[in-house]
DSSP file (Angstrom, degrees, kcal/mol; ACC not computed):
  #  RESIDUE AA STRUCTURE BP1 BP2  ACC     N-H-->O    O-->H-N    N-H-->O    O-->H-N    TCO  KAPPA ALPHA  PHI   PSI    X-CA   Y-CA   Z-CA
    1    1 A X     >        0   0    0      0, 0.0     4,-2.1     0, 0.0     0, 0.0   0.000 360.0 360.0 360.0 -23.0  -15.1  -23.8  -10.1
    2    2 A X  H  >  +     0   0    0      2,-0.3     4,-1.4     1,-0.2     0, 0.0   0.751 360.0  55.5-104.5 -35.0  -13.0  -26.5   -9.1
    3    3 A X  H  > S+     0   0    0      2,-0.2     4,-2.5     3,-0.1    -1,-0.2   0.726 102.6  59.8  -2.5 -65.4   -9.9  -23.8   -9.0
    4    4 A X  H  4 S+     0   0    0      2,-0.2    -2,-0.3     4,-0.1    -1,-0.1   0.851 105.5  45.7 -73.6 -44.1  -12.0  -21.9   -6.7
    5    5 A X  H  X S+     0   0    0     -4,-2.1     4,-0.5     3,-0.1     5,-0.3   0.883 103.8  57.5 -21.9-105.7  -12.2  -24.9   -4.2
    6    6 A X  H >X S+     0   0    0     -4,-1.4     4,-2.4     1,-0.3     3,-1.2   0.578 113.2  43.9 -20.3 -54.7   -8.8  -25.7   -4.2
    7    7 A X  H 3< S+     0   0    0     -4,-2.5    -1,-0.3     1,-0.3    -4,-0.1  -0.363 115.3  47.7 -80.0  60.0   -8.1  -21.9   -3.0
    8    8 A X  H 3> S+     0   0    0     -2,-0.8     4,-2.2    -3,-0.1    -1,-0.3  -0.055 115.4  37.9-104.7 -28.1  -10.4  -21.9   -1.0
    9    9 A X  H <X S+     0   0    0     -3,-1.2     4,-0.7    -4,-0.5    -2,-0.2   0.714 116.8  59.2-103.9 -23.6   -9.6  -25.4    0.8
   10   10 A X  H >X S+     0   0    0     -4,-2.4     3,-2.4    -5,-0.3     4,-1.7   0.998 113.2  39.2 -73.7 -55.7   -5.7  -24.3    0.4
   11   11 A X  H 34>S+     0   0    0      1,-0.3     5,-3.5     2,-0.2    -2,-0.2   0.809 110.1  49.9 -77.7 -19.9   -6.5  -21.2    2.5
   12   12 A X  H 3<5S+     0   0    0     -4,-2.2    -1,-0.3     3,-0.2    -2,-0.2   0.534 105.7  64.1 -63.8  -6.8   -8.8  -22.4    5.1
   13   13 A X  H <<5S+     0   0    0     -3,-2.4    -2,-0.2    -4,-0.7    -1,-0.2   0.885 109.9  47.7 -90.0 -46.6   -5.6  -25.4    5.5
   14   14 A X  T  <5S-     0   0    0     -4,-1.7    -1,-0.2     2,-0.2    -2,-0.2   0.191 123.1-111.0 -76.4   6.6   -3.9  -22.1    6.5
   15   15 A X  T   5S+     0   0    0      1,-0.2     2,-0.7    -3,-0.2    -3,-0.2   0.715  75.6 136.3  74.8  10.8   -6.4  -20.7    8.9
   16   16 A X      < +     0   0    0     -5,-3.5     2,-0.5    -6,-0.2    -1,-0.2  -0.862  25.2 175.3-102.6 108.6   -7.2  -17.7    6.0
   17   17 A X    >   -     0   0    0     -2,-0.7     3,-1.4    -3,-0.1     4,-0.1  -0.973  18.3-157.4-107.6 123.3  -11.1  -17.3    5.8
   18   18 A X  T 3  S+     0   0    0     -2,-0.5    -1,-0.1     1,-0.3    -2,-0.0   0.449  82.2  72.0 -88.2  12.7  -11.3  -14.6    3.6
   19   19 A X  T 3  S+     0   0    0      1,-0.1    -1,-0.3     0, 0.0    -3,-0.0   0.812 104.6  50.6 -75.5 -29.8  -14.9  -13.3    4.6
   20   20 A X  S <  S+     0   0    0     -3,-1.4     2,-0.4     2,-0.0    -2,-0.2   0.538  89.8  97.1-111.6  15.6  -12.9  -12.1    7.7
   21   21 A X  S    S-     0   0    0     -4,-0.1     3,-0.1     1,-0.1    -5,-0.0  -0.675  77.1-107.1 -94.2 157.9  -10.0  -10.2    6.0
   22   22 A X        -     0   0    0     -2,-0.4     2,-0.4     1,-0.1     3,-0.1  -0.228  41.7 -93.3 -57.1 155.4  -10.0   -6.4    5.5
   23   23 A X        -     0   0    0      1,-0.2     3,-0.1     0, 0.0    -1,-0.1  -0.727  35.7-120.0 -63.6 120.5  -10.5   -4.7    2.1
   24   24 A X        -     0   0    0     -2,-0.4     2,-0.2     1,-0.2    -1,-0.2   0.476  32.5 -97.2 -38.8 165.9   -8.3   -4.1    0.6
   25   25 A X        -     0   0    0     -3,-0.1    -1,-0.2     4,-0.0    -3,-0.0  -0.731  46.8 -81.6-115.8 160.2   -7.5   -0.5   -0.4
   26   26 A X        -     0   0    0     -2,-0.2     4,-0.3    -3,-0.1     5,-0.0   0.434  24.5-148.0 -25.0 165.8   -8.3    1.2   -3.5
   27   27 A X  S  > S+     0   0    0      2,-0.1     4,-2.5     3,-0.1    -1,-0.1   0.693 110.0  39.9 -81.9 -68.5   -5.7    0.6   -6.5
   28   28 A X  H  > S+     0   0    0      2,-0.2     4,-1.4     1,-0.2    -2,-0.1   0.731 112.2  58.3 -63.0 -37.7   -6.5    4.4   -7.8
   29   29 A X  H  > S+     0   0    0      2,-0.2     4,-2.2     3,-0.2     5,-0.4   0.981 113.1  40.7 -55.2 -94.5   -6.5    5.5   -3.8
   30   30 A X  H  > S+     0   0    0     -4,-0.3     4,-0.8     2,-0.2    -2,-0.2   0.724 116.1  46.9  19.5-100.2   -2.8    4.2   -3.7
   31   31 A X  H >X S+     0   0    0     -4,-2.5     3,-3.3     1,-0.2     4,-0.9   0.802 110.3  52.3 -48.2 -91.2   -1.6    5.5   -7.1
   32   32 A X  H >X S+     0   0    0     -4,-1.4     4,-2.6     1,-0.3     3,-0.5   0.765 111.7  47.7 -18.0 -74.4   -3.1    9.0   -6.5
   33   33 A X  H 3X S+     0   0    0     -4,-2.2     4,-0.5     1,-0.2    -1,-0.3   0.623 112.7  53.3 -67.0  11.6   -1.0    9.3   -2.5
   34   34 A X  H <X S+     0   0    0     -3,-3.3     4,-1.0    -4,-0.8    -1,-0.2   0.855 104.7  44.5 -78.5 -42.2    1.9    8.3   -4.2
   35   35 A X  H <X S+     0   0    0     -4,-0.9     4,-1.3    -3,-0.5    -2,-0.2   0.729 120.2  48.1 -94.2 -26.1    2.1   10.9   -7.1
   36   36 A X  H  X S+     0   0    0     -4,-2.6     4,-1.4     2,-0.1    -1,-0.3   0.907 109.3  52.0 -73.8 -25.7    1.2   13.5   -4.1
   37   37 A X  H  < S+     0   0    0     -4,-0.5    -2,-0.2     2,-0.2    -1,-0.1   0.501 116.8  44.1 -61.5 -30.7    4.1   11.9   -1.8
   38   38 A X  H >X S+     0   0    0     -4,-1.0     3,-1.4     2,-0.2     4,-1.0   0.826 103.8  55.0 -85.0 -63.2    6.3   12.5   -4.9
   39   39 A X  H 3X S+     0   0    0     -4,-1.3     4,-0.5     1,-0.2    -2,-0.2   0.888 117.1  40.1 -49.8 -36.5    5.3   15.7   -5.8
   40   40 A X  H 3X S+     0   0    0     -4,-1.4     4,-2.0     1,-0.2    -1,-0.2   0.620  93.8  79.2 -66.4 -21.6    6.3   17.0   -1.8
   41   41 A X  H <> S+     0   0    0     -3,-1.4     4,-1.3     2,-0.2     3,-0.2   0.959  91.7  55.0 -94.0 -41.0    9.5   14.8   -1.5
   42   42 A X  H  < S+     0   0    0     -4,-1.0     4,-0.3     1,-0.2    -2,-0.2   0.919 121.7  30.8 -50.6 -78.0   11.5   18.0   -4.0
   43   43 A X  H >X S+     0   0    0     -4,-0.5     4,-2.4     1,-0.2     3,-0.7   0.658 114.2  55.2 -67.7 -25.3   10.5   20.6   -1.3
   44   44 A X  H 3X S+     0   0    0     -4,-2.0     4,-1.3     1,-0.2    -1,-0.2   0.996 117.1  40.9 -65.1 -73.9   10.5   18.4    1.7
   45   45 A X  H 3< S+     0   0    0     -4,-1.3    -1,-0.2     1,-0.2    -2,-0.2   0.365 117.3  49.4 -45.7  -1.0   14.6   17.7    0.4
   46   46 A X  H <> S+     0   0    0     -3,-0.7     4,-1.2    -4,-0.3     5,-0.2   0.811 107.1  54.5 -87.8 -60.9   15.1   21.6   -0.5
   47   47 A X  H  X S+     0   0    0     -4,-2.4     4,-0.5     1,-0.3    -2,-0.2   0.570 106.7  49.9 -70.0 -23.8   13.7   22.2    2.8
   48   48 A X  H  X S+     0   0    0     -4,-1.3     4,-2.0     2,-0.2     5,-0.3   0.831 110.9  53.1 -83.3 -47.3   16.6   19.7    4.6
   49   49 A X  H  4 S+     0   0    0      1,-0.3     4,-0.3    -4,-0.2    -2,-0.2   0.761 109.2  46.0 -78.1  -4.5   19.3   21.5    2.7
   50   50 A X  H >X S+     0   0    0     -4,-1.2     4,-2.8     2,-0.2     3,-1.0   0.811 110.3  49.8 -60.5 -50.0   18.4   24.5    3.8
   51   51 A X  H >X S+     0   0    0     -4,-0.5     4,-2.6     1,-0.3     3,-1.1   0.967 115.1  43.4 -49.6 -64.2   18.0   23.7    7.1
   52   52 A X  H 3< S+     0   0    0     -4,-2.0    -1,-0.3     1,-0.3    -2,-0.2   0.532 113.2  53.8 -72.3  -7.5   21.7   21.9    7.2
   53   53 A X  H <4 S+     0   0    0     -3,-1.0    -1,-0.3    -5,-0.3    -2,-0.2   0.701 109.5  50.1 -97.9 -33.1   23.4   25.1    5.1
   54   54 A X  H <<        0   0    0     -4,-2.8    -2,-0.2    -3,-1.1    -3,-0.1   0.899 360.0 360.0 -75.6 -30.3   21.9   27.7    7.8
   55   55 A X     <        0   0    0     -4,-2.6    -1,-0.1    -5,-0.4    -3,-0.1   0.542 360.0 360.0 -88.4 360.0   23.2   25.8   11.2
């Protein structure tokens, strides 16, 4: 408990009251648009070297 002070007293020293920061976003939300952001980045990069081999 006494842990839990100290960060607490450390971040209020710093103006950070954490009742009034957003939530954070998902972990699993995150991990899940990455591994779609990956899976597009082959075609996306196909889709440039086409482009730049027809003009």
């Amino acid at each position: 408990m006494k842990n839990n002070r100290d960060v607490r007293k450390l971040l209020t020293d710093r103006q950070i009251v954490p009742e009034n920061l957003p939530p954070a976003e998902d972990l699993k939300k995150i991990e899940r648009r990455l591994e779609s952001e990956q899976k597009k980045l082959p075609a996306q990069v196909d889709g440039l070297n086409n482009d730049e081999t027809s003009g």
